[in-house]
DOSELUM-375796 format. One record per residue: residue in three letters; x, y, z of N, C-alpha, C in turn. Coordinates in steps of 0.02 Angstrom, whole numbers, plus 50000, padded with zeros to 5 digits. Layout:
AlaXYZXYZXYZ/...
! end
This chain:
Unk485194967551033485834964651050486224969451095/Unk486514966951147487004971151199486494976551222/Unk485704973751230485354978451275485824984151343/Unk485944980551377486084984251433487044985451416/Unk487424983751371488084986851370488054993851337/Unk487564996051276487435003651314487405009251355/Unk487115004851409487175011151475487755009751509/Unk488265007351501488955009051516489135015051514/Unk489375018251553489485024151561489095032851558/Unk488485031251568488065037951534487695039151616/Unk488105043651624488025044851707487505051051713/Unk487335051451670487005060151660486375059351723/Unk486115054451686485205052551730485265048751819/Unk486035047051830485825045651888486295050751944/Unk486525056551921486675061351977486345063251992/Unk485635066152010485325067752065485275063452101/Unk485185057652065484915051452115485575050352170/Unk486175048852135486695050052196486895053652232/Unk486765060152221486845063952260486445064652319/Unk485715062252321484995060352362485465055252389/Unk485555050252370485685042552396486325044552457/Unk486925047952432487485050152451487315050552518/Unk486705054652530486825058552583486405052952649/Unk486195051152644485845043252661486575037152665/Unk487145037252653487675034252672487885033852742/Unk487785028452752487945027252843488485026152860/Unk489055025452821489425021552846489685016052883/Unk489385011652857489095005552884490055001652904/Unk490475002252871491054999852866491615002952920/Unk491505007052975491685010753036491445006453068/Unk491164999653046490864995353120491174991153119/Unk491224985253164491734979453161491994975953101/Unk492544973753074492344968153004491854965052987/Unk491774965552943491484960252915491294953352867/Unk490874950352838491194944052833490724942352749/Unk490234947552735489964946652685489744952152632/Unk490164951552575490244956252536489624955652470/Unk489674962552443489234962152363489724966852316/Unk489814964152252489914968852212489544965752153/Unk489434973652130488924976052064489434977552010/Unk489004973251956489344975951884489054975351838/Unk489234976951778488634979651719489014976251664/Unk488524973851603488924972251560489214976351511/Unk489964976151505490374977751453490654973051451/Unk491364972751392491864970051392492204966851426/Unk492374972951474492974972751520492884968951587/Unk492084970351605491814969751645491474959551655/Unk491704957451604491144949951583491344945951647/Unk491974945851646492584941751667492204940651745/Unk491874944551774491804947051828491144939451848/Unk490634940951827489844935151808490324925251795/Unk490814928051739491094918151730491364918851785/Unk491754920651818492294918851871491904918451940/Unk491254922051941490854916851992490234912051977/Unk490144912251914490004905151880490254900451895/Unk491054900651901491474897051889491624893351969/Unk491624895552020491694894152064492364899752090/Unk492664902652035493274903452072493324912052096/Unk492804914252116492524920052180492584918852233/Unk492114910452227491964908752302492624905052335/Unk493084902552283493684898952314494124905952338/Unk494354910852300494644913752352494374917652397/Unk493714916952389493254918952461493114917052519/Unk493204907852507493424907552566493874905252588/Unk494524905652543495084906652570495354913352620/Unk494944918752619495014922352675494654922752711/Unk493994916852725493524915752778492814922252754/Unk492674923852688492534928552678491814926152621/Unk491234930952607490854928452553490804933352512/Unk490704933952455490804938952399490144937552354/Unk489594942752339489204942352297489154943652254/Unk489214941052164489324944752110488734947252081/Unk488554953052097487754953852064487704958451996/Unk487544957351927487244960951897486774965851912/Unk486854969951871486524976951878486124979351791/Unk485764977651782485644977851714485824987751696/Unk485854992251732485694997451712486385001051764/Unk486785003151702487545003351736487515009451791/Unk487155014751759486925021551813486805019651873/Unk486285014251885485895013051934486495010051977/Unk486855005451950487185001051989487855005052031/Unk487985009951998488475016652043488015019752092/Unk487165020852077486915022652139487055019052179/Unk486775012352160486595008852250487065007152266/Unk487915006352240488535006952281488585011852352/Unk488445018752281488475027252316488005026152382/Unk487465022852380486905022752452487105017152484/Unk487635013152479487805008652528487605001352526/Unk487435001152480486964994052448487444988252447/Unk488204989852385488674987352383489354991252401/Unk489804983652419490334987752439490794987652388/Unk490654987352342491074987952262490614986152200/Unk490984990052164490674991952087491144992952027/Unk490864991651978491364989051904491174998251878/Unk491645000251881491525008451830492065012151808/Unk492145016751770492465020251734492815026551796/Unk493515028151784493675031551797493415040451823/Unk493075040751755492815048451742492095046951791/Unk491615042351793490935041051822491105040251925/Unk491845036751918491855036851978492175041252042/Unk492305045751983492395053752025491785057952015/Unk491275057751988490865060551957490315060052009/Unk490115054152026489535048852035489715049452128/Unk490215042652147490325042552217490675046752255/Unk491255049852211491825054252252491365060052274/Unk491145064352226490915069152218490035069152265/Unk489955065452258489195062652285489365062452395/Unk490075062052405490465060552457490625054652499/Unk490645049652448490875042652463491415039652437/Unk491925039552491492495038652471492685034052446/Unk493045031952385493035027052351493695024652330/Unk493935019252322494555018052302494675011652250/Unk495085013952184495145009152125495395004352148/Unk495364998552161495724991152191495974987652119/Unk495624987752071495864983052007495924987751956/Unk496444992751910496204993051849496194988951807/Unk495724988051775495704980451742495894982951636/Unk495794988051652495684989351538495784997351542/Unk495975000351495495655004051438495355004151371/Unk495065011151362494695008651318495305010351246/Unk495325007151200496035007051159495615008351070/Unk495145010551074494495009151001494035008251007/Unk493685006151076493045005551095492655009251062/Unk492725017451100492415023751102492785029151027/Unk492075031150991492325034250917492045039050912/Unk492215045550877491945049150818491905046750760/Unk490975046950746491105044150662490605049750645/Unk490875051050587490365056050533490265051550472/Unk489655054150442489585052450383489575058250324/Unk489955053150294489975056850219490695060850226/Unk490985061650279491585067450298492055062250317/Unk492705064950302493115060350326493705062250358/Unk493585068150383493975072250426493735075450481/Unk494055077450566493705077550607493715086350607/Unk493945088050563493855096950554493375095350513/Unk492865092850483492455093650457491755091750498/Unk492115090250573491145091250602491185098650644/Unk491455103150640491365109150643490655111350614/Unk490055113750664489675117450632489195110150630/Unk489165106650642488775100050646488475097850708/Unk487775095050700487505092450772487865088450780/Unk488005084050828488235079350858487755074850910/Unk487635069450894487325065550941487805062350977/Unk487485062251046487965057651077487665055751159/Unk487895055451200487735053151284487705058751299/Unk487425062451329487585069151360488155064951409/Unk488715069351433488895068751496489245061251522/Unk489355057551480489495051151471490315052551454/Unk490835045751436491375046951425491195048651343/Unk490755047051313490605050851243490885056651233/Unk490425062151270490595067651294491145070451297/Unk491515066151338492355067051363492725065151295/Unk492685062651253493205057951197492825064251164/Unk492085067051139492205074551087492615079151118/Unk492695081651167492915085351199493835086851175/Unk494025078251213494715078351198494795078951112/Unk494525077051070494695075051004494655083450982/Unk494155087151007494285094550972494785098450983/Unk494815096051074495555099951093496185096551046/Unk496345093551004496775091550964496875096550878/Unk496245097950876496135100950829495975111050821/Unk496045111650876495965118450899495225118950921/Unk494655117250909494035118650918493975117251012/Unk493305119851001492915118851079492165116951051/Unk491735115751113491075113651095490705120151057/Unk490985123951077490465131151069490565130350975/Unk490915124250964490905126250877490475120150843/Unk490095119750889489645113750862489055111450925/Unk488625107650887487885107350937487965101050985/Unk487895100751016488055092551077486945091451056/Unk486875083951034486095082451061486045077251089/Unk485835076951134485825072951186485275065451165/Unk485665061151164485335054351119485565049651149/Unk484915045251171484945037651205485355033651179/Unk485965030151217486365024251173486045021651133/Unk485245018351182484965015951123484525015151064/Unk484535023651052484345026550993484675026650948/Unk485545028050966485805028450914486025026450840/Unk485915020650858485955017950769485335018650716/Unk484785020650771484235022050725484085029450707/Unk484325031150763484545038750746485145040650674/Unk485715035850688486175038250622485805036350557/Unk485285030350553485025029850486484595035050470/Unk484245039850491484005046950487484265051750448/Unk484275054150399484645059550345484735064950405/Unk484385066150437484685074550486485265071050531/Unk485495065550541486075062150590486695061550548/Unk487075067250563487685064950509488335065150574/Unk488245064850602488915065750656488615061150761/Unk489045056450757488845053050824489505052150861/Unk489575052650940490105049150959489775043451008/Unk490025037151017489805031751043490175027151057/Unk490195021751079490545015451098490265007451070/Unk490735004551071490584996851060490114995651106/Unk489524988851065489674988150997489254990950950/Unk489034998050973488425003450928489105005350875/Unk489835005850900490185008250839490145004750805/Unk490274998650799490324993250772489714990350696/Unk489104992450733488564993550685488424999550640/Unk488645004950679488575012250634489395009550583/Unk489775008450583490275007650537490285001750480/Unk489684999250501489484994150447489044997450398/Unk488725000350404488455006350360488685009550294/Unk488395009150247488805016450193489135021050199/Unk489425024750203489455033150214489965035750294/Unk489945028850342490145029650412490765030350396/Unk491265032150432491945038650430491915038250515/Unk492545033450515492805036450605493295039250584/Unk493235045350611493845051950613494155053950682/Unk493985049250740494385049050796494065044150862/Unk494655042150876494475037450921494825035650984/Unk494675032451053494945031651103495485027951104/Unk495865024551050496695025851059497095029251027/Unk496795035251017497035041650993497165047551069/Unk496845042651125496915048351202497055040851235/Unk497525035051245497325029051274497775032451330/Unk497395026951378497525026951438497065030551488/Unk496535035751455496175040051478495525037251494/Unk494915031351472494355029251480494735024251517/Unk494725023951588494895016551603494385012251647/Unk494135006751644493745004851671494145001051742/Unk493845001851793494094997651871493614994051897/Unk493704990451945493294989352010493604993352063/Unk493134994952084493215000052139492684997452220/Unk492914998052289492654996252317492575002852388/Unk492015001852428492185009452466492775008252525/Unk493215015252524493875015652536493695014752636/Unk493145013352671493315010352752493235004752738/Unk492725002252708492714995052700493404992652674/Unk493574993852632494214989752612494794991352675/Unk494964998352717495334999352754495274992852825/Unk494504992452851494544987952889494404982452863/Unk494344979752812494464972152772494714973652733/Unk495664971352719495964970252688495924963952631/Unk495694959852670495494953852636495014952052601/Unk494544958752590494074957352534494424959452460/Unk494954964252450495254967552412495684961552394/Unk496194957852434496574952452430496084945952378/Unk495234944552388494904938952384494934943952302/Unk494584949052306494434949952231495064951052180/Unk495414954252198496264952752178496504945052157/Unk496364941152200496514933952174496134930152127/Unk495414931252133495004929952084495114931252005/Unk494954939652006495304943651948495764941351926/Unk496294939451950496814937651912496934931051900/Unk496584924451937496434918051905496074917951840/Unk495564921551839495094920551781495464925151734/Unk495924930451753496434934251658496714927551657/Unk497174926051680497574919151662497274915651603/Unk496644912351633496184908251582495744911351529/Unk495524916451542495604920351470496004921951412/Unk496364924851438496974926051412497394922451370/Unk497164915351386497614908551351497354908651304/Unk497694904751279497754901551197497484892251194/Unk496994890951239496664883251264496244881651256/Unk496034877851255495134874751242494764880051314/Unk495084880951362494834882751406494554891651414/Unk495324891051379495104900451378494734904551295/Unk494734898851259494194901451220493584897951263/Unk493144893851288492714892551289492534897451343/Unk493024900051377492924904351436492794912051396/Unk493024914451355492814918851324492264919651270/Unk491994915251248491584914651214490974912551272/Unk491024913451329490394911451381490264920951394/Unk490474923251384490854929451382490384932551370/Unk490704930351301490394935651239489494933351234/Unk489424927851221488684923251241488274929651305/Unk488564927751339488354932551404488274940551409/Unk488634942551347488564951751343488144950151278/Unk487944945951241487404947551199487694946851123/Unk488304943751122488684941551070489104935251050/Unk489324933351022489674926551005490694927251017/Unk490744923551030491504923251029491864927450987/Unk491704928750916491904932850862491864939450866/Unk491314940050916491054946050918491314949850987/Unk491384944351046491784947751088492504947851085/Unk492994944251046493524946251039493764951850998/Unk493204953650952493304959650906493324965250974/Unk492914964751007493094971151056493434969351096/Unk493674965351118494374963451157495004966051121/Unk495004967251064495504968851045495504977751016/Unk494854980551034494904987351047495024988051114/Unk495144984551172495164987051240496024984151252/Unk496384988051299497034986751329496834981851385/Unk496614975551377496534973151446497254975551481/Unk497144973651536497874971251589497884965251613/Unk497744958551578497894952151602498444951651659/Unk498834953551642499394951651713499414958951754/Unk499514955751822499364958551885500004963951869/Unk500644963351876501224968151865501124973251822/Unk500624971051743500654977951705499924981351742/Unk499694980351758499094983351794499374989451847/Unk499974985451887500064988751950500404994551904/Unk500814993651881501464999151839500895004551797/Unk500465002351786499915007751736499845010251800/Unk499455006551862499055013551909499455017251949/Unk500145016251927500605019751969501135025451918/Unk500895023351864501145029851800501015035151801/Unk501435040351785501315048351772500445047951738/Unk500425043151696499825045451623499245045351681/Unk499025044751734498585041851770498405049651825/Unk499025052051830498945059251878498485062651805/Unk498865064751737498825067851682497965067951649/Unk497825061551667497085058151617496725060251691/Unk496735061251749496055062551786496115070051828/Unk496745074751776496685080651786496155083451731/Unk496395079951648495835080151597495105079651614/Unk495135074551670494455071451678493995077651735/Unk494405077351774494065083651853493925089551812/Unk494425091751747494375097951694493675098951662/Unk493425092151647492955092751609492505091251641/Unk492355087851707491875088151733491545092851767/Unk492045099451794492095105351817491585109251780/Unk491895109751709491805112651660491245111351643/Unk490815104651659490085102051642489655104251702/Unk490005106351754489565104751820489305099251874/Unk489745093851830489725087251875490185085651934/Unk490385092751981490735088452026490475095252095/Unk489645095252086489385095652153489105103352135/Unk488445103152135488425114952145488785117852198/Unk489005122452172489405128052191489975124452190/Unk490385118852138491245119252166491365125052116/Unk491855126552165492115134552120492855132752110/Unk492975125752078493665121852042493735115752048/Unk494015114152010493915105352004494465102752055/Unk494855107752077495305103352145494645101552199/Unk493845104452188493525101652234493555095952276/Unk493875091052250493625084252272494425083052248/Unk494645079552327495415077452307495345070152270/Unk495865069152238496195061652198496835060852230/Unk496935055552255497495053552287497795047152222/Unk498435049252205498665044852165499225038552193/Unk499195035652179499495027852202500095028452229/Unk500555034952185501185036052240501285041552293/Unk500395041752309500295046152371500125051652376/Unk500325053752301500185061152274499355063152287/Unk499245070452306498575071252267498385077252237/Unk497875078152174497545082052148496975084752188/Unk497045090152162496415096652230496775095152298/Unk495925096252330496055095652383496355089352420/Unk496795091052458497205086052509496595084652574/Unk496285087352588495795086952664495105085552625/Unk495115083852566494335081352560494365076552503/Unk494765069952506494995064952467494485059652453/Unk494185059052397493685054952397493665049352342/Unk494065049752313494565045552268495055043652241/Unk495395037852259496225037252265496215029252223/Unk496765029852197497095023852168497535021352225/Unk497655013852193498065010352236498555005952192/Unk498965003752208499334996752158499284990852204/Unk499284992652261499154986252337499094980152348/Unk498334979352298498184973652283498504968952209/Unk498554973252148498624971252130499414969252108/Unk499874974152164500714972752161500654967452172/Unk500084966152263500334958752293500004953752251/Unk499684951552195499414947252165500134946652118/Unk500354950952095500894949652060501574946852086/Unk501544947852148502214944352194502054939352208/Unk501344936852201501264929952247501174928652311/Unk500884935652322500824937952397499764937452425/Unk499364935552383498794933252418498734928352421/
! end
């Protein structure tokens, strides 16, 4: 069940590959407009909305309402699907904050958030067994993603508690090992995400002692598209902007329509209606376009991807030899940027999704 919503986020296995791919980037989007788009996405949660709404027809309606075609393609294997963005394959991709400074910025493809669409609000956990305190996995293996936002949520949860990694073992374990891994007597400590939390907490003995809305606002998932392409087509950003926000509407409701629309959903990530609203209600969607824009334009947003460049630094994921995580600038939505100013390779925007909220695509 939820084969491929596992590899959501576990970026570990495809940085070499982007970084190879990176450099093979043509820049294909320095050439005249153009008129036919792809974006890649993987199943999660946050991400479903993306597969019904061109099910649905309503991709292609505001697609060609700007004379424009838009391809929604699955990616069964979420790593992979940030490569072949990173090599030019697509001109947008469904990913996480932390993966897409990690993966394209860093890899040197400039990239820019067009939708934040969620955080993660409970998704992502520490659970121990048998312990029921998070000073008590001190001195404990820990399974988890190497290098994944896993990774990032132990990280933050120790800095809360005074610890660092050096006070405990990181082992590096397949999403989808993990539940067969926690039934193992040597597995007493995992961090993971829906809906592997979801099953390890059905268990005896399971103890979540910290979790991602204990740091919210920090895992956020976007679509992101590459930052020439969107500069010389405005109107692909405008088509997916209008889409996105037809299909929250009908989600979002309370109708025959927007449950059947969410329960095509949940059907489609490998679960039932019951089962995808249980994790809908660990995630902050942003159904409406206005709270979306006001989040990517908040202080918490400079704050959560100084955490993030911190720890990726600190892992080695943002290129050999950076000698500081200002390596790779972040340009934030009110213009601001983190690191470097002359080598900007990932920036937020509110743009699209202010003008969806004015009534302006």
């Amino acid at each position: 069940m939820h084969v491929s919503n596992p590899l959501k986020r576990s970026l570990a296995a495809g940085l070499i590959a982007a970084a190879v791919t990176a450099l093979s980037f043509t820049g294909a989007a320095e050439a005249a407009p153009k008129k036919d788009f792809k974006l890649a996405w993987s199943i999660y949660v946050g991400w479903m909305p993306w597969q019904w709404a061109a099910d649905q027809g309503i991709v292609k309606k505001w697609a060609d309402k700007y004379g424009i075609t838009i391809d929604v393609v699955q990616i069964n294997d979420y790593v992979e699907s940030i490569n072949q963005y990173t090599a030019g394959g697509f001109d947008a991709v469904t990913l996480t904050n932390m993966d897409g400074l990690s993966i394209p910025a860093a890899g040197g493809v400039d990239t820019t958030a067009v939708l934040v669409g969620d955080f993660s609000n409970g998704n992502d956990a520490v659970i121990l067994k048998d312990k029921k305190t998070l000073a008590d996995i001190k001195g404990q293996k820990v399974n988890l993603v190497e290098f994944s936002v896993s990774h990032y949520l132990l990280a933050r949860a120790l800095s809360t508690i005074g610890l660092t990694e050096k006070d405990l073992s990181v082992v590096s374990t397949s999403d989808a090992d993990m539940v067969a891994a926690w039934s193992t007597p040597d597995v007493t400590s995992v961090v993971t995400w829906n809906p592997i939390v979801a099953e390890i907490m059905a268990t005896p003995g399971a103890n979540k002692v910290f979790d991602s809305s204990q740091i919210p606002g920090e895992i956020i998932d976007l679509t992101a598209a590459n930052t020439a392409t969107l500069k010389d087509n405005p109107d692909f950003g405008k088509a997916l902007a209008g889409a996105w926000y037809e299909t929250m509407a009908i989600m979002s409701s309370d109708t025959p329509e927007g449950k059947a629309a969410r329960e095509a959903m949940g059907k489609a990530s490998g679960t039932d209606l019951a089962g995808y609203e249980a994790q809908l209600k660990a995630t902050r969607m942003f159904f409406k376009p206005d709270e979306a824009a006001a989040f990517a334009k908040s202080p918490e947003i400079s704050a959560t991807m100084d955490h993030v460049r911190g720890f990726l630094f600190e892992h080695g994921l943002l290129g050999n030899g950076a000698a500081s995580p200002d390596v790779v600038g972040i340009e934030l939505a009110d213009g601001k940027v983190l690191g470097d100013a002359g080598n900007v390779k990932f920036r937020f925007t509110d743009a699209y999704m202010a003008d969806a909220a004015a009534g302006k695509l």
